[in-house]
C-alpha positions in Angstrom: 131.1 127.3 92.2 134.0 125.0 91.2 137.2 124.3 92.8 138.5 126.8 94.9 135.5 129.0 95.0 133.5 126.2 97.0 133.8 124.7 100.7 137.0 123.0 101.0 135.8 120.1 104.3 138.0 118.1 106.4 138.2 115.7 108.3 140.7 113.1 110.2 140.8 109.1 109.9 138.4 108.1 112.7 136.4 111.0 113.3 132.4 110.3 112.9 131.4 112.2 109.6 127.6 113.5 108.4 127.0 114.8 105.2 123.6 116.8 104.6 123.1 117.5 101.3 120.2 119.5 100.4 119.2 119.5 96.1 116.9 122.7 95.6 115.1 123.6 92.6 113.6 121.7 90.1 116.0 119.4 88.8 117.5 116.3 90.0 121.1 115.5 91.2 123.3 112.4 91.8 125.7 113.0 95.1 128.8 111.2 95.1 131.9 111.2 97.5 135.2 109.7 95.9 136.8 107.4 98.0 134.1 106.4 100.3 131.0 104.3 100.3 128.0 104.5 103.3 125.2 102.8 103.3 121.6 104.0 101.8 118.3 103.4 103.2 118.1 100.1 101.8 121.2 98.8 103.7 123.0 98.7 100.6 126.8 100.3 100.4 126.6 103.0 97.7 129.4 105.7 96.9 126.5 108.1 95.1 122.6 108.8 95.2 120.2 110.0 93.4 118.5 113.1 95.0 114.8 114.6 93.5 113.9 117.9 93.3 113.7 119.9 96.5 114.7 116.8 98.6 117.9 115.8 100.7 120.5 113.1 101.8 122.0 112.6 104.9 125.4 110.5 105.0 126.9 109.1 107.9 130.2 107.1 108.5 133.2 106.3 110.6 136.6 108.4 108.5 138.8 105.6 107.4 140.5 106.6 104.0 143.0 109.4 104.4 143.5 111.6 101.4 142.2 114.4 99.5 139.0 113.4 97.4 136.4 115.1 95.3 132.5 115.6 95.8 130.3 116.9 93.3 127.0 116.4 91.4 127.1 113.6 88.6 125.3 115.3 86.4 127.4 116.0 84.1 125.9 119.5 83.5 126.0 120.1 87.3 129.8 119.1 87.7 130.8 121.1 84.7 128.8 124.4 86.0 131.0 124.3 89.4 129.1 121.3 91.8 132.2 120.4 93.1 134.5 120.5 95.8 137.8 118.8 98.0 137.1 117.1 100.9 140.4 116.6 102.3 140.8 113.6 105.0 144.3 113.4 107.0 145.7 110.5 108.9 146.2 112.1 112.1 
């Protein structure tokens, strides 16, 4: 857990991203991707989900924002324990 001691992902600006997030255990988690929004079963554009216990989330999207961003757990708990990570996106 936390920076540098989790999965560093990249990716470059028009490559066709998916994101499968899996939340074990017992407790619940909130997923969110700085930088980027996709849309959730609903059709909605959302840049975070909630995820239940023992559940997942798949995300999928078209790279379009170059940069390095952060993902991690919302919880505030989670993110402090070490749920989070750079996903680094360059322009070419």
């Amino acid at each position: 857990s936390y920076l540098g001691n989790t999965p560093t992902f990249t990716a470059k600006v028009g490559d066709r991203v998916r994101w499968r997030v899996a939340a074990l255990g017992k407790e619940f988690h909130v997923s969110h991707l700085h930088g980027h929004r996709w849309q959730d079963e609903a059709g909605r554009f959302v840049d975070a989900q909630v995820m239940g216990p023992s559940t997942s989330l798949t995300v999928e999207y078209t790279e379009d924002n170059p940069g390095d961003w952060l993902y991690h757990c919302h919880v505030t708990d989670h993110m402090a324990g070490g749920m989070v990570g750079w996903y680094k996106v360059s322009s070419t």
